[in-house]
C-alpha positions in Angstrom: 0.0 0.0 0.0 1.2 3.3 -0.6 2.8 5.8 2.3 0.4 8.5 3.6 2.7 9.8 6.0 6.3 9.7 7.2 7.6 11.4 10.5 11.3 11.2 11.1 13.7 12.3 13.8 10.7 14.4 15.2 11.1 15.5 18.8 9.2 18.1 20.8 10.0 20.0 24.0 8.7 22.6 26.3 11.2 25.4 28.3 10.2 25.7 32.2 12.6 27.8 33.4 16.1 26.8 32.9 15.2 23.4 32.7 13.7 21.7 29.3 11.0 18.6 29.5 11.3 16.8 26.4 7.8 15.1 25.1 8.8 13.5 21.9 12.4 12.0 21.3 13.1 12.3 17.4 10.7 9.8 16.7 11.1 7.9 13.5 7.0 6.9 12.1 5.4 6.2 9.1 1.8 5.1 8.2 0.4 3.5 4.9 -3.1 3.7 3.3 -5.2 1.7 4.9 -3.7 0.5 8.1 -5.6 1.0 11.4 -2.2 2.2 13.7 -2.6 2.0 17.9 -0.5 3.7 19.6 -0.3 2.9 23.2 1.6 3.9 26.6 0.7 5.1 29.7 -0.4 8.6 30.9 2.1 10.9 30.3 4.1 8.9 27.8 3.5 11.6 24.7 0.7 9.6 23.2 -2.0 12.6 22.7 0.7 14.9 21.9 2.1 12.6 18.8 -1.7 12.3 17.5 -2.0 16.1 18.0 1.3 16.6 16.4 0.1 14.3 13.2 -3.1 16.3 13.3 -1.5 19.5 12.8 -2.8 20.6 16.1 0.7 21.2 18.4 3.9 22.4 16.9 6.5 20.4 17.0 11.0 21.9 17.7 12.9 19.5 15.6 12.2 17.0 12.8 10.4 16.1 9.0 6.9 15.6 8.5 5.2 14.7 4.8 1.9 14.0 4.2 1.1 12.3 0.8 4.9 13.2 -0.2 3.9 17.0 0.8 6.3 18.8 3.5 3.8 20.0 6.3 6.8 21.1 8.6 6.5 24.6 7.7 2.9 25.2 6.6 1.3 28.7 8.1 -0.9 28.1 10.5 -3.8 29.5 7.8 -2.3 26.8 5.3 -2.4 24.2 8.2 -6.3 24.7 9.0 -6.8 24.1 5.1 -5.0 21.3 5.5 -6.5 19.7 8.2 -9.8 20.4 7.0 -9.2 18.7 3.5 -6.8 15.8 4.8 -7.9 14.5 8.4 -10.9 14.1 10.7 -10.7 13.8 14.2 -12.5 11.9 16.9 -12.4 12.4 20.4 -13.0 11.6 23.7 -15.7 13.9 25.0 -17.3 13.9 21.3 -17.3 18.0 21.3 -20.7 18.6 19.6 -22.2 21.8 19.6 -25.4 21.7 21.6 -26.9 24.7 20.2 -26.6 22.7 16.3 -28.4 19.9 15.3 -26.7 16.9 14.7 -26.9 17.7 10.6 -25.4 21.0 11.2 -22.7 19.9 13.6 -22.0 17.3 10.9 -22.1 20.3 8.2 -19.7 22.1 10.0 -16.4 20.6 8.2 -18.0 21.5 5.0 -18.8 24.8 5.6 -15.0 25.3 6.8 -14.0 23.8 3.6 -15.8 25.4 1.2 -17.2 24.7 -2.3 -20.0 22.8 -1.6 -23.5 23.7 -2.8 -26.1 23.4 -0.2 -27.7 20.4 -1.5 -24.4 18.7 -2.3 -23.7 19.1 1.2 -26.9 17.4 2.8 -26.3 15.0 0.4 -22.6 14.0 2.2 -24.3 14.7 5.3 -27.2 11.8 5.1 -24.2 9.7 3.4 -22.0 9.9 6.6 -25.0 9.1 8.6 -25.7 6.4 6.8 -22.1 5.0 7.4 -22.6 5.2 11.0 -26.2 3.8 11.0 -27.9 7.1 12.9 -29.9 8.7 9.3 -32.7 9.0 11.5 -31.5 11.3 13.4 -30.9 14.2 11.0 -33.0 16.4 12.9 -32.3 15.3 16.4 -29.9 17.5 18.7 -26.8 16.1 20.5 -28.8 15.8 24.3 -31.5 14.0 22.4 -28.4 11.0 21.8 -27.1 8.5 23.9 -23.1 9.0 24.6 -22.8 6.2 22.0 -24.5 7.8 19.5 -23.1 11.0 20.5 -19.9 9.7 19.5 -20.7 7.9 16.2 -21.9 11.4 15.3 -18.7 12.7 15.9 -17.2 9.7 13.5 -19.8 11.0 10.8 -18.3 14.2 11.2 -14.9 13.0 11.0 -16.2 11.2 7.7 -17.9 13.8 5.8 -15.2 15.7 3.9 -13.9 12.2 2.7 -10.8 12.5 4.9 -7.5 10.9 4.4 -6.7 9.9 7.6 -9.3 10.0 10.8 -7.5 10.5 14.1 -8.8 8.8 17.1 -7.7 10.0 20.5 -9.4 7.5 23.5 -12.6 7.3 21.6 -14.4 4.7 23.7 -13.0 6.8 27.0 -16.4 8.6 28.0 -18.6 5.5 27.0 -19.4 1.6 29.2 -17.7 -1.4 27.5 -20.2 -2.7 25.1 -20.8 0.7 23.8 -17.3 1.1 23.2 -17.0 -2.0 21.4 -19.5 -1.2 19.1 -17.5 2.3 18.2 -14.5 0.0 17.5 -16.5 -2.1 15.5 -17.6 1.1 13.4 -13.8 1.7 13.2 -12.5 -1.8 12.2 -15.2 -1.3 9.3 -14.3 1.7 8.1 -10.8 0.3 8.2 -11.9 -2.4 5.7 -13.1 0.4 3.6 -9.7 1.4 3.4 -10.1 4.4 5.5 -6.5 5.0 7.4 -7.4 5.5 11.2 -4.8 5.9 13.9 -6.3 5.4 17.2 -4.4 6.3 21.0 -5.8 4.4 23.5 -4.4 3.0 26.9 -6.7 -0.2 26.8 -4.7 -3.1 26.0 -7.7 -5.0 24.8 -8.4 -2.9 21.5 -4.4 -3.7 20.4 -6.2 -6.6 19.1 -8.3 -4.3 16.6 -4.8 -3.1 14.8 -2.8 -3.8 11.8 0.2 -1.9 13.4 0.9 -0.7 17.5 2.9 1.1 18.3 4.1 1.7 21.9 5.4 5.2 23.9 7.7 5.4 27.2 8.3 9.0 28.4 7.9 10.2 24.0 10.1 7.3 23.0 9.0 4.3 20.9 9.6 1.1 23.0 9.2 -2.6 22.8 5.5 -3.6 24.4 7.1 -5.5 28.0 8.8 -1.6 28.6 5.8 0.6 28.9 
């Protein structure tokens, strides 16, 4: 499969004082079409910050990043939001839907960002990610209307609607019980089949099962899986 992104010698630190706390240690990473990637460690161990970093979301000191054979080190944070937009959807933990928004507006929201879509081309990827997450019926609805699940496969249509390359998924069965959560994985594992690239950080060791690659963080350096 081909290479959708490549990270190499990438490390990241923050200045307190005189002293420097180092997050990532030039981390060498690369990702191809259509692989579902874990990344796993304990709290503290730089998962988040990696995903974040892949996502465009935190700045990173040292180090190369390409995307699709594109050099992303040094996009403007203007050229970065276009990016992201276009490229990558994200899922998280705490779902962040707007309340205010009906679930077909909060789902419209990446397509508004992006641009160039008429109005009825737009509800027309709108009822098409719903569809892939098995929740049409609730075009109308509003996020307190949903149960956490469903808050959260809203949050994968979302994620799904501008066609992204890559979906980034930071502990997104955290907020929800265990058979819940499993059926979010599920949703993921068939995406995957779909050849959607998903790279997923989670801290439970049972969903390392779920992957075609894990990967595993120490204190932001890739380690064997009997060191974390």
């Amino acid at each position: 499969m081909p290479q959708l992104l490549k990270i190499k010698e990438l490390s990241k630190w923050y200045n307190q004082g005189k002293e420097r706390y180092d997050v990532l240690k030039k981390l060498d990473f690369s990702v191809e079409q259509g692989s579902f990637v874990v990344i796993m460690g304990k709290s503290g161990s730089g998962k988040t910050t990696l995903l974040n970093t892949i996502g465009l979301l935190d700045e990173f000191n040292e180090g190369s990043y390409e995307f699709k054979g594109q050099d992303v080190t040094r996009l403007k944070e203007v050229d970065k939001s276009v990016f992201r937009n276009k490229h990558i959807g994200f899922i998280f933990q705490q779902f962040h839907l707007i309340e205010s928004l009906t679930i077909a507006q909060n789902i419209e929201l990446p397509l508004l960002y992006h641009g160039g879509y008429t109005r009825s081309k737009r509800m027309e990827m709108i009822k098409k990610s719903l569809k892939d997450v098995g929740l049409e019926e609730k075009f109308k609805n509003y996020p307190n209307e949903l149960s956490g699940g469903q808050q959260q496969r809203i949050s994968i249509a979302r994620a799904l609607v501008t066609q992204s390359d890559l979906i980034l998924a930071d502990e997104p069965t955290g907020a929800l019980d265990w058979k819940t959560g499993l059926q979010i994985i599920d949703l993921l594992v068939n995406l995957n089949k779909q050849n959607k690239t998903i790279i997923m950080v989670t801290h439970d060791e049972d969903l390392r099962k779920y992957a075609t690659h894990c990967v595993y963080l120490k204190d932001g350096a890739f380690c064997k899986e009997g060191e974390i």
